[in-house]
VORO-657215 format. One line per 3 residues: number of its first residue (from 1); their letters; for each residue x, z, y of C-alpha. Coordinates in pm, whole numbers, always signed. Layout:
N
NUM = a = X:Z:Y ~ ...
END
This chain:
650
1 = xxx = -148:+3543:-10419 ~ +172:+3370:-10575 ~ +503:+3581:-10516
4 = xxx = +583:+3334:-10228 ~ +329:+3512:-10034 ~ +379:+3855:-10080
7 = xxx = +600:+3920:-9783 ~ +550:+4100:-9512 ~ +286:+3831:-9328
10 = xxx = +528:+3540:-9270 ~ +465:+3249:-9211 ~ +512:+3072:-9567
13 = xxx = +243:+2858:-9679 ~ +404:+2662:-9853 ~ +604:+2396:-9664
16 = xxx = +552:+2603:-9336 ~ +748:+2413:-9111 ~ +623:+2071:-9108
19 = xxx = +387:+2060:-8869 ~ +518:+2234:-8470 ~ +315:+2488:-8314
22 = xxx = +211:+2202:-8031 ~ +107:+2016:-8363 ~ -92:+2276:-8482
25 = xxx = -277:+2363:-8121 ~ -106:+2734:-8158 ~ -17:+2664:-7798
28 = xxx = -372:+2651:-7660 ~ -472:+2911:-7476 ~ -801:+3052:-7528
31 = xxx = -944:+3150:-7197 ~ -1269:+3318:-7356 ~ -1087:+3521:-7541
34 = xxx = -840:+3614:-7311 ~ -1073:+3659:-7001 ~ -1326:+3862:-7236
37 = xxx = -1042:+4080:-7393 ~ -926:+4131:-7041 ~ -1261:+4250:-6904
40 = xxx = -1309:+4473:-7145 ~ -929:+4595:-7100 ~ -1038:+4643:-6726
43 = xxx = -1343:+4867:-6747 ~ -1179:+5084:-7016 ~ -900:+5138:-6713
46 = xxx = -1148:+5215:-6465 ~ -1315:+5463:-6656 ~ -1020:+5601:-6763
49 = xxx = -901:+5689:-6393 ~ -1248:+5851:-6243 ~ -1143:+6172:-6166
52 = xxx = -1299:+6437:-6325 ~ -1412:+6624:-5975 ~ -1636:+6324:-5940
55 = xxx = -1826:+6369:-6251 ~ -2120:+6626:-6331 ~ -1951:+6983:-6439
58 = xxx = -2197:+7113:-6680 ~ -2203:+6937:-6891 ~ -1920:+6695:-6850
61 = xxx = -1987:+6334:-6869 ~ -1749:+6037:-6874 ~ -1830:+5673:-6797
64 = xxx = -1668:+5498:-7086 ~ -1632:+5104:-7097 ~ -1944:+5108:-7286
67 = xxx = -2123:+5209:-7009 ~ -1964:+4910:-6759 ~ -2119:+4614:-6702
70 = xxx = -2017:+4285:-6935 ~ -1928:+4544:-7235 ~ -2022:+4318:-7533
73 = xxx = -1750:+4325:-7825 ~ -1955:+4087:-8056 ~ -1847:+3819:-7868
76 = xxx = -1479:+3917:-7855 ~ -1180:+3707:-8036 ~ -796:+3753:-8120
79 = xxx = -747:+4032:-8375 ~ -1110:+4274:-8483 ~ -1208:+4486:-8728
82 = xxx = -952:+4748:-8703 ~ -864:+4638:-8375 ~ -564:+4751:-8161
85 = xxx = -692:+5045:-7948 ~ -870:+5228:-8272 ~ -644:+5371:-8510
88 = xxx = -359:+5488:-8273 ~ -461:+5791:-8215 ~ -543:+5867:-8558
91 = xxx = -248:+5795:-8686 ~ -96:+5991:-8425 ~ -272:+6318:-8518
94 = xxx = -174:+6221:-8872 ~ +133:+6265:-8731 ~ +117:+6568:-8567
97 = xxx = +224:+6388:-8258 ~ -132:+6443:-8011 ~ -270:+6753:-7903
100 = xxx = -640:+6888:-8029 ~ -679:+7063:-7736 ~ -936:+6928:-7523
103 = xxx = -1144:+6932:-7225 ~ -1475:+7077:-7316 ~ -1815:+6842:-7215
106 = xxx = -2015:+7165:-7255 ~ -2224:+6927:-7473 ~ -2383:+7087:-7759
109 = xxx = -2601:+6935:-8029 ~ -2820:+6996:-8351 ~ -2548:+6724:-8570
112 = xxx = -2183:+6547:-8473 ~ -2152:+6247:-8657 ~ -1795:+6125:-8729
115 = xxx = -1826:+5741:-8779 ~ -2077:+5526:-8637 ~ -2078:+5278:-8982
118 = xxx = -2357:+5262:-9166 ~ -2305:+5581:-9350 ~ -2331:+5740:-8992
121 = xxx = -2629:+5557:-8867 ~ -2840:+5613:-9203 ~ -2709:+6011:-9113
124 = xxx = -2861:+6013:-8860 ~ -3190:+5848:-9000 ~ -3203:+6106:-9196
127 = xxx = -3160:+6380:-8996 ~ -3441:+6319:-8779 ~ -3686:+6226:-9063
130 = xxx = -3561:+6562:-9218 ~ -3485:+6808:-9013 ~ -3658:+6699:-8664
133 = xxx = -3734:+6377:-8463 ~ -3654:+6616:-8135 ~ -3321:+6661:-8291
136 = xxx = -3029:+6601:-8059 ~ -2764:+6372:-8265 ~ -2378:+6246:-8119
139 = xxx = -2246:+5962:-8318 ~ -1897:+5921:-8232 ~ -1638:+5614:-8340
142 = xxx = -1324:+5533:-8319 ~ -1406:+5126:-8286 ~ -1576:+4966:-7982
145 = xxx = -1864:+4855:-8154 ~ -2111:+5016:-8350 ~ -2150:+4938:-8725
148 = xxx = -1837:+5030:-8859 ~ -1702:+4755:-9137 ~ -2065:+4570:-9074
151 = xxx = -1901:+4379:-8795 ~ -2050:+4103:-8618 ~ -1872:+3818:-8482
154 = xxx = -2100:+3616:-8235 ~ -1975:+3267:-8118 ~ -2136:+3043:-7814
157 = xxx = -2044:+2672:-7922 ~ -2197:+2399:-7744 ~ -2470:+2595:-7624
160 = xxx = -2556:+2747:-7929 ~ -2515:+3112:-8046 ~ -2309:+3088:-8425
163 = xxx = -2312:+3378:-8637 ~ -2060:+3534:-8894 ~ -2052:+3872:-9079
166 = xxx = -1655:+3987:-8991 ~ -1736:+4289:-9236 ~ -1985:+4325:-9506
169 = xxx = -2106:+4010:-9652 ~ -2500:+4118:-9764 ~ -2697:+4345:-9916
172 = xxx = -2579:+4315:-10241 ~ -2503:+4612:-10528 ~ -2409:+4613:-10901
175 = xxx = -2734:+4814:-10963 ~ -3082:+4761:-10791 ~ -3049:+5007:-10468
178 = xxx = -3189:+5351:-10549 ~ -3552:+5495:-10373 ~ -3397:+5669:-10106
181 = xxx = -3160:+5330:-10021 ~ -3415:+5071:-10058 ~ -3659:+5298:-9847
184 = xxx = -3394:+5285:-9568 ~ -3453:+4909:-9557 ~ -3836:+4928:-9571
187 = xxx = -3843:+5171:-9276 ~ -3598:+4892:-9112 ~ -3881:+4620:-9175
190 = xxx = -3608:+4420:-9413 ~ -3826:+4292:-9699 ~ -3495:+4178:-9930
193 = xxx = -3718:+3955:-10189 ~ -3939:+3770:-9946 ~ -3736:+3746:-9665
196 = xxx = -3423:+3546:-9915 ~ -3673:+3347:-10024 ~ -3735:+3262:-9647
199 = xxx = -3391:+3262:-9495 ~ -3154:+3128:-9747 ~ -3124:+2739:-9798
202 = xxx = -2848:+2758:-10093 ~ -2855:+2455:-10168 ~ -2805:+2306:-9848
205 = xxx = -2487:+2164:-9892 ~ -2499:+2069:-10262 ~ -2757:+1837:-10101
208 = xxx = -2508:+1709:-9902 ~ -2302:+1614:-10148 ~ -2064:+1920:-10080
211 = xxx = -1901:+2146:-10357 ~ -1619:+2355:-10427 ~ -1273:+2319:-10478
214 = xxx = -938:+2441:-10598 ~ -666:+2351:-10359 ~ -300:+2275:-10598
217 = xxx = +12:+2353:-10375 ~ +314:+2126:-10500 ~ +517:+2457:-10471
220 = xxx = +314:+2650:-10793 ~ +160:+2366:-10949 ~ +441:+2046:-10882
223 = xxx = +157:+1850:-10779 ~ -39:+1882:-10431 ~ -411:+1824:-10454
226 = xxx = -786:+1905:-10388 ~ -943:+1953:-10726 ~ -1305:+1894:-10569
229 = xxx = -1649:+1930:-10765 ~ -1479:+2259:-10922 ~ -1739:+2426:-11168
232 = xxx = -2042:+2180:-11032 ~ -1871:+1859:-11243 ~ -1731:+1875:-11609
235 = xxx = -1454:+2090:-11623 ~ -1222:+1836:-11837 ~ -1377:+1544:-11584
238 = xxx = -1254:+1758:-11270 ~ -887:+1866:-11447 ~ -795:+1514:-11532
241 = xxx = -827:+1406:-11164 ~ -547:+1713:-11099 ~ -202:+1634:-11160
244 = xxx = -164:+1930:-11335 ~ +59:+1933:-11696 ~ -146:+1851:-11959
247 = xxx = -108:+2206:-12177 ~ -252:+2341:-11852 ~ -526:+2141:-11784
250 = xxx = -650:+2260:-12183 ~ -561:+2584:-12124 ~ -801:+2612:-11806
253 = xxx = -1052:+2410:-12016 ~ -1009:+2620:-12324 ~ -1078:+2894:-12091
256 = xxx = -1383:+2734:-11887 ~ -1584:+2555:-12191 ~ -1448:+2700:-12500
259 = xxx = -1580:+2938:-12734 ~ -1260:+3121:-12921 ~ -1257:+3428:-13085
262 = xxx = -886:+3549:-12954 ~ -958:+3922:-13127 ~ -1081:+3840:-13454
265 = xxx = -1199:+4102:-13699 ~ -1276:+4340:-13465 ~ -1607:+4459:-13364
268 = xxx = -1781:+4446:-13011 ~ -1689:+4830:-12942 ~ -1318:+4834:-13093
271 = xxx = -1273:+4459:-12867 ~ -1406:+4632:-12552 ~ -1216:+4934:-12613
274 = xxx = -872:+4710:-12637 ~ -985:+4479:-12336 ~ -1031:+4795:-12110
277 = xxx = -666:+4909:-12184 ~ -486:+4575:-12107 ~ -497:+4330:-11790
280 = xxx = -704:+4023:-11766 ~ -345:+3881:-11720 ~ -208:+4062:-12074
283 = xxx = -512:+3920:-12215 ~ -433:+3574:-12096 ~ -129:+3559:-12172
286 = xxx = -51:+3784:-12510 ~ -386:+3657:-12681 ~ -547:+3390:-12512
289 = xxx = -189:+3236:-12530 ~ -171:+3052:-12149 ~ +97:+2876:-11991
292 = xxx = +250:+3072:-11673 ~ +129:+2825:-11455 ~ -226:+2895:-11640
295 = xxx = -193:+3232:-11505 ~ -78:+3136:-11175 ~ -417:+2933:-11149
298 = xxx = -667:+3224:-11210 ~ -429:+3483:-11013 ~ -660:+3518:-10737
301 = xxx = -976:+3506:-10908 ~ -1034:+3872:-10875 ~ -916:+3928:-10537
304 = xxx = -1301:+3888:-10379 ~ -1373:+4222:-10568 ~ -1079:+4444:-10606
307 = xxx = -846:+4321:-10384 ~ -563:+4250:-10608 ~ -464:+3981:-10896
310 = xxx = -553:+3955:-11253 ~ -230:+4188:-11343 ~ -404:+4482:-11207
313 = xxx = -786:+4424:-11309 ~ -893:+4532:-11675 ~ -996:+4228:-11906
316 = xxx = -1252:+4364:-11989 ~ -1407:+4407:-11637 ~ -1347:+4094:-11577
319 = xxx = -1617:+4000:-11889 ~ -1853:+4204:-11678 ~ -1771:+3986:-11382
322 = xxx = -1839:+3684:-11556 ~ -1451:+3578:-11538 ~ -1392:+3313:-11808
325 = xxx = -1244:+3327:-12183 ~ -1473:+3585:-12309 ~ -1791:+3395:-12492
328 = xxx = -1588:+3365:-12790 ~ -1547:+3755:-12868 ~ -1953:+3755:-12862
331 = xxx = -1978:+4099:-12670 ~ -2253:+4319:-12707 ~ -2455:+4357:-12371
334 = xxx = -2381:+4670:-12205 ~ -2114:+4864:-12020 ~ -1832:+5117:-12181
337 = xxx = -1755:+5429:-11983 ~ -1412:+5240:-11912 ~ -1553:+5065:-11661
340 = xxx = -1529:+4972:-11335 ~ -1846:+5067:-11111 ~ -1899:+4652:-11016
343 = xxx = -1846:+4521:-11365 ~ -2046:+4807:-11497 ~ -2329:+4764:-11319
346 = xxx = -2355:+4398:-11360 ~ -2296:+4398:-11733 ~ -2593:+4737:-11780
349 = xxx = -2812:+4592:-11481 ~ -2734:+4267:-11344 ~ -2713:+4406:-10973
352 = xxx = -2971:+4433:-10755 ~ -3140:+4187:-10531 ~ -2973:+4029:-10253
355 = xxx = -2963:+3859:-9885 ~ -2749:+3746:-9644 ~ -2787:+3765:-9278
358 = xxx = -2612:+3541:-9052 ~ -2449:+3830:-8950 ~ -2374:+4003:-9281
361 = xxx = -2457:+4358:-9324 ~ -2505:+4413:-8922 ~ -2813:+4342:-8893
364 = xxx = -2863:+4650:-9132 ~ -2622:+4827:-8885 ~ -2874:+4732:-8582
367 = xxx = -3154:+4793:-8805 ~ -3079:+5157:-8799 ~ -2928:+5174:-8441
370 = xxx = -3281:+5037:-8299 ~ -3487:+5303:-8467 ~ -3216:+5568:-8372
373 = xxx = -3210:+5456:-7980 ~ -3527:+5186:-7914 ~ -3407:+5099:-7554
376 = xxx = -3040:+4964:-7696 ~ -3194:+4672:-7885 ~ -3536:+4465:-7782
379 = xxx = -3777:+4366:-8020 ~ -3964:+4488:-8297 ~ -3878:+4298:-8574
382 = xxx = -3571:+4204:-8797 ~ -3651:+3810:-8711 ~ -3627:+3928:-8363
385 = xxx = -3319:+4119:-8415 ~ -3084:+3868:-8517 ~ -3049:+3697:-8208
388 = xxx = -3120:+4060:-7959 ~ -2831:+4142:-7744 ~ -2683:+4528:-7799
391 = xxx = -2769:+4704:-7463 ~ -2406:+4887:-7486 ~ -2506:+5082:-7189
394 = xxx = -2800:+5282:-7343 ~ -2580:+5375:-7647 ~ -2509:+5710:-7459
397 = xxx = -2761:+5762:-7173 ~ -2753:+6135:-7101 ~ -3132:+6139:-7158
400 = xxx = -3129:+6039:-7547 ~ -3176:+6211:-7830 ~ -2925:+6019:-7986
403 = xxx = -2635:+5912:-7832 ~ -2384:+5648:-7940 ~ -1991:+5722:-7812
406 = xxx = -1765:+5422:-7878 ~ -1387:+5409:-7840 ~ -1373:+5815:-7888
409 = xxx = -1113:+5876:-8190 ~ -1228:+6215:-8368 ~ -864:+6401:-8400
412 = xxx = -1014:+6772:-8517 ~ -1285:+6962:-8639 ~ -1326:+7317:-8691
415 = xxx = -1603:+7552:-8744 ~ -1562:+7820:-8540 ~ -1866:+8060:-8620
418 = xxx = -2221:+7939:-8652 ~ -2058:+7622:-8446 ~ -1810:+7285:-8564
421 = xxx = -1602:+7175:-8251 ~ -1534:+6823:-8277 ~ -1247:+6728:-8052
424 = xxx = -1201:+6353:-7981 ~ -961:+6094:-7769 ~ -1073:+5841:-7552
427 = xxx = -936:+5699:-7240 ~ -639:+5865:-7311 ~ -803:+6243:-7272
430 = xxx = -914:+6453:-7518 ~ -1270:+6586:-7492 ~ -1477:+6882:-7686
433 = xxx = -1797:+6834:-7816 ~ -2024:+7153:-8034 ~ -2265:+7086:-8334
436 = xxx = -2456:+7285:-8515 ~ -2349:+7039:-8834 ~ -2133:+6767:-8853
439 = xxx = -2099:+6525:-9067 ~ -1797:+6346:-9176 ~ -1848:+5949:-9243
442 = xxx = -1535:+5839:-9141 ~ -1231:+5751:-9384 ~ -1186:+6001:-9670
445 = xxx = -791:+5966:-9640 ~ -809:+6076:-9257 ~ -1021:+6429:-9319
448 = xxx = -759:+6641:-9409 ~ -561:+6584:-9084 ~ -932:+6652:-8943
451 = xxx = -1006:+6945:-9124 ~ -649:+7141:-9223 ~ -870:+7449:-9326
454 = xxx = -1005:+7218:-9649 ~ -886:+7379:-9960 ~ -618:+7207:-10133
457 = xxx = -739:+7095:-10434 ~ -1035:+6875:-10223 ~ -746:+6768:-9950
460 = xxx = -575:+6613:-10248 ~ -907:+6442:-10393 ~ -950:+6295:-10019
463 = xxx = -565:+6166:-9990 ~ -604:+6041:-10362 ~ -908:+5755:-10311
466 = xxx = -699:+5442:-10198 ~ -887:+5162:-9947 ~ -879:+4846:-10029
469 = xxx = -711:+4649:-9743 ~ -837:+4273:-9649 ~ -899:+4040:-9445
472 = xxx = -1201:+3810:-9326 ~ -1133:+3527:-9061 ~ -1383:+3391:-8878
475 = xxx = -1272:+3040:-8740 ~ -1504:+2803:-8522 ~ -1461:+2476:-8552
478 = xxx = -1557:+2176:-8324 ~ -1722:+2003:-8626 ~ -1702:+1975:-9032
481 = xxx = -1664:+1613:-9048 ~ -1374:+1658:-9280 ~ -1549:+1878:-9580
484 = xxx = -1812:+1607:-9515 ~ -1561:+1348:-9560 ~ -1392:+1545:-9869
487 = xxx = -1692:+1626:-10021 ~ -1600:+2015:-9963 ~ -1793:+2364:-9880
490 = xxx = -1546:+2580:-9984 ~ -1212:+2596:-10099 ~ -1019:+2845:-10366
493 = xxx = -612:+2878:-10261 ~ -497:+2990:-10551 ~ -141:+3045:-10375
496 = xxx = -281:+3026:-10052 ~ -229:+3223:-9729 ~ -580:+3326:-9710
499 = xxx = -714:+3277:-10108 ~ -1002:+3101:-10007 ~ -1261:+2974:-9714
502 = xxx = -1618:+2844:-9685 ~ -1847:+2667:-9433 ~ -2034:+2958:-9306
505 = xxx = -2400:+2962:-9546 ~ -2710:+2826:-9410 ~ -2963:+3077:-9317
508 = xxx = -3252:+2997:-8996 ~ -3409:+3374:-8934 ~ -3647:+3387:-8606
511 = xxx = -3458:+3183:-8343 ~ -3104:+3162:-8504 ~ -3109:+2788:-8608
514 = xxx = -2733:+2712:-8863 ~ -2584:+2350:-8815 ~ -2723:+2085:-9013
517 = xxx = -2472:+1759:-8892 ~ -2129:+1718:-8960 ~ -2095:+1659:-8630
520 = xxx = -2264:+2005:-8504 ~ -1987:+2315:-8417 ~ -1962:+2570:-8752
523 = xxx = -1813:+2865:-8848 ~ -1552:+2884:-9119 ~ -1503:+3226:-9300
526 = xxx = -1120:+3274:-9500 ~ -1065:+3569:-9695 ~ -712:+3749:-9770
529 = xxx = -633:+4005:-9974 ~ -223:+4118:-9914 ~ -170:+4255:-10232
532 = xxx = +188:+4307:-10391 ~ +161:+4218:-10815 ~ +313:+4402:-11059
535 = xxx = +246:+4764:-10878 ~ -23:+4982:-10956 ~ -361:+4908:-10804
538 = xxx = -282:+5208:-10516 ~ +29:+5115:-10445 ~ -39:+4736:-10368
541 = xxx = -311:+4865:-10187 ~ -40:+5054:-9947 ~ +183:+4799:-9970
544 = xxx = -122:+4522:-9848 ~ -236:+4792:-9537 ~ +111:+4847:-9440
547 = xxx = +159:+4444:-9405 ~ -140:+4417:-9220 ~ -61:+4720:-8943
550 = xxx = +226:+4510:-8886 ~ +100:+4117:-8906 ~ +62:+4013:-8530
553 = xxx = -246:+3796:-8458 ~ +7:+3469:-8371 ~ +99:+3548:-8785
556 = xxx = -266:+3514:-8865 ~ -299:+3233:-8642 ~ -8:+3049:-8772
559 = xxx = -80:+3049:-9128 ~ -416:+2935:-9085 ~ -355:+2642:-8873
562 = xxx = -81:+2539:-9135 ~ -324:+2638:-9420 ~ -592:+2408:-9305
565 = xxx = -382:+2144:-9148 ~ -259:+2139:-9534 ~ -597:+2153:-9773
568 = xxx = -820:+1950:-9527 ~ -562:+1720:-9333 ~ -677:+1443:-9585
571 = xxx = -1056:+1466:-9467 ~ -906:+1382:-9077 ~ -914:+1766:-8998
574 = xxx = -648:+1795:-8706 ~ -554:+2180:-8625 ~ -493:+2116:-8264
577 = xxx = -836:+1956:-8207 ~ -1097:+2062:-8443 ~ -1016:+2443:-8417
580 = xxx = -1205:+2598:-8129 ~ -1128:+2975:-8147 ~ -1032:+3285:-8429
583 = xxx = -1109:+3608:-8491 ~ -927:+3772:-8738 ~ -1123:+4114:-8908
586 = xxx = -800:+4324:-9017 ~ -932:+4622:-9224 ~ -656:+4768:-9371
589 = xxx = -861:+5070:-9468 ~ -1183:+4785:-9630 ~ -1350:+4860:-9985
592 = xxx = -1386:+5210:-10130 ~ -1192:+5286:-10435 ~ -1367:+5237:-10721
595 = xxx = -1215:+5370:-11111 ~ -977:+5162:-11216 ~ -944:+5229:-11646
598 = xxx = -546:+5060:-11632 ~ -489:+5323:-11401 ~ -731:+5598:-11365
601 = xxx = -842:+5876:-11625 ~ -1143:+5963:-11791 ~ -1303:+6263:-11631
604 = xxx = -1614:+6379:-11620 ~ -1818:+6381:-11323 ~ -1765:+6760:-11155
607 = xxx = -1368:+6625:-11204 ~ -1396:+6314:-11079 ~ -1157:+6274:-10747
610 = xxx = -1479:+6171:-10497 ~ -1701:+6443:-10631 ~ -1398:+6704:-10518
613 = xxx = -1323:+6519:-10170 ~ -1733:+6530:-10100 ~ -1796:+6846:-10133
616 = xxx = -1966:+7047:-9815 ~ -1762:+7258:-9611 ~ -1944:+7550:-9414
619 = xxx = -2156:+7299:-9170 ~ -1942:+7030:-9221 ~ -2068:+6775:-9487
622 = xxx = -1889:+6443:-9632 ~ -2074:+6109:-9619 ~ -1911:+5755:-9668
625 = xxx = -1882:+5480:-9955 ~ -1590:+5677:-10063 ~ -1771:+5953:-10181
628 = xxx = -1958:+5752:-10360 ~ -1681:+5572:-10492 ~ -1853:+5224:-10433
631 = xxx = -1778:+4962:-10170 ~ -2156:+4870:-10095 ~ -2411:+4953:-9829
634 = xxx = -2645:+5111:-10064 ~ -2385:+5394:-10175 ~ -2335:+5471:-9830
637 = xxx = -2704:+5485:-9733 ~ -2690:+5739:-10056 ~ -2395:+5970:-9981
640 = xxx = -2570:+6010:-9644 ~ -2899:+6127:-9759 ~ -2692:+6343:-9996
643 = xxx = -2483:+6491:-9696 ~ -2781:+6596:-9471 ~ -2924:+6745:-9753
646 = xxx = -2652:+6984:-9837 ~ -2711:+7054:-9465 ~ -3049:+7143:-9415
649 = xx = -3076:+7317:-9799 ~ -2834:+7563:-9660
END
């Protein structure tokens, strides 16, 4: 993001201010939203007051809104992800300000799961394929849906149902998923190769005569303007339309098309040893020579994969992420151990196969949940699945083997004996639950206040492995008659509020049809990253998931009224009218850390900060992308298997 912009979520897109809120339509109320947030408000009240004489005494159950009729978060709006109502109460055991005494359920089981992500559900997978299919299995989250940051954001718009992943984009990993993780998918009926080749229509709105662009704000580049047919037209063909100075516009073609040597006389090893100690920035500017405004133009370009600007990436994983100015230095192939786990992976492997559901990464998510509980989801197959409505009220039927316990913030866990007591809030009580095992696939940073008997040197590990914090927004709009118009699918903000946005991909699976008009409703899906440049990657990490605790939704909703009113207003977009409804997906705890050579040492792997925080405790073992040290589904599918082994070896 450009300085402008680092604040502490304002409303300063540029000129902020010239359009009213009645301009913009931030004065429309939203009834679905509100009515749905408010029914879901309700039943959480009414369970919360049932008395506990009228419920069964051994062992205890209590109706949770999960259990109430109309209890379907998909479809909710305003502010997701890490909505309000999840993190409270962790923060307030953080905080030593909640008591971890609780009322006990008398509910026992063979494994307590802590997180109901995908690191949990593939737990729990593997449990039962490994230990027993009779075993009895608690799954408890903090959120109110199940999935964890493979969130689902479902949308009814004219009659249709629209589709957009509010979490993890696809399956997608800088290596080709391991035996155990691609078996996960087999056993979940997802075919990766065939089913792509079926589902995905990339080229559906090149057809159209849609492409990217980069969006120039008058405010960073003195000149305002939609640089469209970026990187699908020549790059000097596409600059000259731009406005921009004319040392610029050969600097970014220097960069795009040239072929440079900028470290001459020095071999591929001694070039990638330099480029891993200096910043794609330093390397811009100290030997590529760029103007400022040069830099200011590829700022963001990194932000999709680390989560901060090109002053805190290495140059030389951005070679392995095919960021331009590199072909010159004629690399070897191949990754250097200072590397980045993405960039690695890419540059050794070239990553492993891909697809995207219309729902991102949930449909893995309610892959796993059907097998675990068959009666939640109907249907057999994953073409059936898409468009299958959660049955939120068979998540924890007192009859299953595996049970599902939303809104229920895990504040403690202890092994006491042969026993872990896991001691959770929801509804405002605290509640006991037993385990044989438990595993932990929750946030690394929150299991020390979980687990105070840790030993030190893993607390510190856990507290050490920084989140990413971002943001996807999912915006429906009435119709895309204005990208048509513009000749737009997506949209880099270089200085933008949110860095960039995209009509929502086409993909037809079973009975989920995408738009094909103009005129047809469509989802639009922003990204922001609140990064602060010119800290270390950790701290703008803090600094980004302190703005976001405290960015209201009307924020969010202001800046991307203003943002689009701005980029598209040319194409006849009009805020007040062609916006339908947002949901902004806060995760200010998003992407797992991954080594960072500007910042990070070398170690070897028993020293390595994720390999300490993992390790097993008693019956309590550690599962989540963090231990793996890799934002991806696969890694998570991985550190679970790992976790459930260490439990059933001992």
């Amino acid at each position: 993001m450009g300085k402008k912009h680092q604040g502490s979520g304002g409303d300063d897109l540029g000129a902020v201010g010239s359009h009213g809120a009645r301009d913009l339509g931030a004065d429309r109320s939203i009834p679905r939203r509100d009515f749905l947030q408010g029914a879901l408000i309700a039943a959480a009240g009414v369970a919360a007051e049932l008395p506990l004489a009228s419920l069964a005494a051994s062992p205890v159950e209590i109706l949770g809104a999960q259990d109430r009729p109309g209890y379907y978060p998909p479809a909710l709006t305003g502010m997701r992800g890490s909505h309000p109502g999840s993190f409270e109460n962790a923060h307030a055991a953080r905080d030593g300000h909640i008591t971890t005494d609780g009322i006990d359920t008398q509910q026992s089981y063979d494994l307590v799961i802590v997180g109901g992500g995908i690191s949990g559900l593939a737990a729990a997978h593997f449990y039962r394929a490994r230990a027993s299919r009779t075993s009895r299995i608690l799954i408890l989250d903090n959120h109110d849906d199940i999935g964890g940051h493979a969130k689902r954001n479902e949308f009814m718009l004219n009659g249709r149902l629209n589709l957009l992943n509010g979490g993890t984009l696809s399956i997608e990993s800088p290596r080709p998923y391991s035996p155990v993780a691609a078996k996960v998918l087999v056993d979940c009926g997802i075919d990766v190769e065939s089913l792509s080749a079926k589902i995905e229509n990339h080229g559906f709105y090149g057809a159209l005569g849609l492409h990217n662009a980069v969006f120039l704000d008058r405010e960073t580049f003195g000149t305002e303007h939609l640089m469209v047919g970026w990187k699908s037209s020549p790059v000097a063909q596409t600059l000259a339309k731009s406005g921009l100075p004319e040392r610029v516009q050969r600097d970014i073609e220097r960069l795009e098309a040239g072929n440079v040597d900028y470290m001459p006389g020095q071999t591929s090893a001694q070039k990638k040893l330099r480029l891993s100690s200096i910043s794609y920035r330093d390397y811009l500017r100290d030997l590529v020579k760029v103007e400022p405004m040069t830099l200011a133009f590829y700022q963001t370009h990194t932000h999709g994969l680390w989560g901060v600007g090109i002053d805190a990436v290495s140059a030389l994983d951005c070679w392995g992420s095919d960021l331009p100015g590199f072909s010159g230095l004629k690399l070897e192939p191949g990754s250097i151990p200072r590397m980045g786990y993405t960039p690695a992976g890419f540059a050794d492997t070239g990553g492993s196969k891909t697809l995207h559901f219309p729902d991102g990464n949930a449909t893995v998510a309610r892959s796993l949940l059907r097998n675990l509980i068959p009666g939640a989801l109907p249907g057999k197959t994953v073409e059936d699945l898409v468009t299958a409505r959660v049955k939120y009220e068979e998540l924890d039927a007192r009859s299953g083997r595996v049970r599902v316990r939303l809104n229920s913030t895990v504040v403690k866990v202890a092994q006491k004996g042969n026993v872990v007591d896991v001691t959770y809030i929801r509804d405002g009580k605290a509640y006991v639950a037993h385990g044989a095992n438990c595993i932990l696939a929750c946030y690394n940073m929150m299991i020390p206040y979980l687990c105070p008997e840790l030993p030190e040197r893993q607390k510190q590990a856990l507290h050490s492995l920084v989140k990413t914090p971002l943001v996807y927004t999912s915006v429906a709009l009435r119709n895309w008659q204005a990208f048509a118009k513009l000749g737009v699918s997506g949209v880099q903000a270089p200085s933008g509020y949110h860095s960039n946005f995209r009509l929502n991909p086409k993909v037809d699976i079973g009975r989920y049809k995408s738009p094909t008009s103009p005129s047809e409703p469509i989802l639009l899906h922003m990204t922001r990253t609140p990064c602060r440049p010119g800290l270390s990657e950790d701290d703008q990490h803090k600094a980004g998931r302190a703005e976001l605790l405290n960015t209201p939704f009307s924020t969010f909703e202001r800046n991307i009224r203003e943002q689009l009113a701005r980029v598209m207003g040319a194409g006849g977009f009009d805020p007040a009218r062609d916006i339908e409804v947002i949901t902004v997906n806060r995760w200010p705890h998003g992407y797992a850390p991954e080594y960072n050579p500007l910042f990070d040492r070398e170690l070897p792997e028993a020293e390595q900060p994720n390999v300490i925080a993992r390790a097993q405790f008693g019956r309590i073992a550690i599962a989540n992308s963090d231990a793996g040290r890799a934002a991806y589904t696969d890694s998570a599918i991985d550190q679970a298997s790992r976790a459930v082994n260490e439990l059933i070896r001992d």
